[in-house]
VOPAGU-2260 file (C-alpha; in pm, 1 decimal, decimal comma):
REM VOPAGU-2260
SITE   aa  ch    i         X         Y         Z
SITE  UNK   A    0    -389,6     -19,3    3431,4
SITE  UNK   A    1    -717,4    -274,1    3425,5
SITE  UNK   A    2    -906,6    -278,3    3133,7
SITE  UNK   A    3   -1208,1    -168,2    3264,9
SITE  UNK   A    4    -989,0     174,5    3365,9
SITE  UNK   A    5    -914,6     228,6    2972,0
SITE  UNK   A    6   -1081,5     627,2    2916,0
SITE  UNK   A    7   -1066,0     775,9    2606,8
SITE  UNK   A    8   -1068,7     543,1    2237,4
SITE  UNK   A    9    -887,8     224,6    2132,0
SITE  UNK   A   10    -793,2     103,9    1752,7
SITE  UNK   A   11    -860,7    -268,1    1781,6
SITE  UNK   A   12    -714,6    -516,8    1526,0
SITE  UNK   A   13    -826,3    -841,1    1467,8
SITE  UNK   A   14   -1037,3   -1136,7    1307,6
SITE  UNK   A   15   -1375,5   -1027,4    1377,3
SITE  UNK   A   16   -1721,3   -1243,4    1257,3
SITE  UNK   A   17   -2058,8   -1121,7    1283,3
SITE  UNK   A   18   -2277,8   -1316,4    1572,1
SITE  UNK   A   19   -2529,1   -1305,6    1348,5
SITE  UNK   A   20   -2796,0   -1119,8    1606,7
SITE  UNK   A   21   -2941,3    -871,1    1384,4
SITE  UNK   A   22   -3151,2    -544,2    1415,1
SITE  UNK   A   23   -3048,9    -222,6    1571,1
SITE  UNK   A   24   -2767,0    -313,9    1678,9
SITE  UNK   A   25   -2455,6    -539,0    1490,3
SITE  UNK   A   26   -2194,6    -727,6    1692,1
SITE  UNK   A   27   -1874,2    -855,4    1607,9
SITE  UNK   A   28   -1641,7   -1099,0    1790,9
SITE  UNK   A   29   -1256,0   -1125,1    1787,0
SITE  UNK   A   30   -1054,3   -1371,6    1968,0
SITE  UNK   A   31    -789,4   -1166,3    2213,4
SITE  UNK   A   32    -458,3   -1328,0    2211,3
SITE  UNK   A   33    -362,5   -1632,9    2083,2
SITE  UNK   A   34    -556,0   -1940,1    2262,9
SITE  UNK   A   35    -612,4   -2288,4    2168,7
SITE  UNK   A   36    -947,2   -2258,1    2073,6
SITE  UNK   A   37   -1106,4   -1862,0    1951,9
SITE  UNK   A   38   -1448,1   -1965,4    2048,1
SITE  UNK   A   39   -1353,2   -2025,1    2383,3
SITE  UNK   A   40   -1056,7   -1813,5    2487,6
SITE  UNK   A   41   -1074,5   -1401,6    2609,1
SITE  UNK   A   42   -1244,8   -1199,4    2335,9
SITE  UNK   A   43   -1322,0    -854,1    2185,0
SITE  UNK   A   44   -1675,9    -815,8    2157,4
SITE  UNK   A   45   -1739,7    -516,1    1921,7
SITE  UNK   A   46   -2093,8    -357,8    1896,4
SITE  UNK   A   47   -2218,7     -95,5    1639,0
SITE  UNK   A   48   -2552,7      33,8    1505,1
SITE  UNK   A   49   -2711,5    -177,3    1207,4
SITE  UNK   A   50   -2817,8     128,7    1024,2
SITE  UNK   A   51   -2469,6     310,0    1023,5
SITE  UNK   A   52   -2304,3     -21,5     819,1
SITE  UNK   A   53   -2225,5     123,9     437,2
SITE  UNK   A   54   -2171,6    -242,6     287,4
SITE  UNK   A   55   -2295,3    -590,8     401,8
SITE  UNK   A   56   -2099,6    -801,4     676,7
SITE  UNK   A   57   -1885,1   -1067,5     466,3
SITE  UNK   A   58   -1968,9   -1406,0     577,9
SITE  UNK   A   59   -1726,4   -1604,1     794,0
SITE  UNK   A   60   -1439,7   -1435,4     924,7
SITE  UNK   A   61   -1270,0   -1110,8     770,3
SITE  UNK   A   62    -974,3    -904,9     911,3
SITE  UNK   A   63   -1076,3    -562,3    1021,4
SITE  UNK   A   64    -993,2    -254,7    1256,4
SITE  UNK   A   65   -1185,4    -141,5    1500,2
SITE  UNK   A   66   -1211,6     235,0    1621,3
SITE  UNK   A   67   -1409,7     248,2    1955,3
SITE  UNK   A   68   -1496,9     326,8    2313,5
SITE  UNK   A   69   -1427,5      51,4    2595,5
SITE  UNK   A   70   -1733,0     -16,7    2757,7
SITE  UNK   A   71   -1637,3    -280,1    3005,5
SITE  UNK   A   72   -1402,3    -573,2    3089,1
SITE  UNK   A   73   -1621,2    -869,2    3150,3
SITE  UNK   A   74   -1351,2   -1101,2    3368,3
SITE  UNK   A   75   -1599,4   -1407,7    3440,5
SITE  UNK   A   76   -1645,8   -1455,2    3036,9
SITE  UNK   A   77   -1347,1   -1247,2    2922,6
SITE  UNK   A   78   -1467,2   -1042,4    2709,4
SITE  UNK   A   79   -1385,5    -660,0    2642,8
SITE  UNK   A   80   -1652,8    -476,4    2558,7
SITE  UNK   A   81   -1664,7    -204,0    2259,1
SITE  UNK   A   82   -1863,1     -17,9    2154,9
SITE  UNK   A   83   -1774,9     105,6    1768,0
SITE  UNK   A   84   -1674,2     450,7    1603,2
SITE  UNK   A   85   -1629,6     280,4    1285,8
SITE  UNK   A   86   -1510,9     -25,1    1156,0
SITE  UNK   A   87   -1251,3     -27,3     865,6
SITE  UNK   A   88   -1139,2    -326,2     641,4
């Protein structure tokens, strides 16, 4: 099965780190696999509503699951992206 073709929810864990974009929306990025270098390998790009966060983001990197809906595989920058139930840590 592709990516793009996943239906239903996924639980997602990883190394996430805010972007750092803020208002309505919050995003998170995890690296997917194990390459060389995170910041440029295939990663998780998580997405969830600013408002609906109970504590503040931790600064830097912090282990974390993910409970969401895939929203797309993005091949050219290899990303999958999520779009968040709820985030636990």
């Amino acid at each position: 099965m592709r990516l793009r073709d996943v239906e239903g929810f996924v639980l997602i864990r990883g190394r996430y780190r805010a972007t750092g974009d803020e208002g309505p929306s919050t995003v998170f990025l995890a690296p997917y696999g194990d390459p060389a270098d995170p910041s440029q390998g295939p990663r998780v790009r998580v997405t969830c509503a600013t408002e609906g966060l109970r504590t503040q983001v931790p600064q830097g990197t912090f282990s974390a699951r993910c409970l969401g809906k895939v929203q797309e595989w993005n091949a050219a920058e290899g990303v999958l992206e999520v779009q968040a139930m709820a985030i636990f840590r």
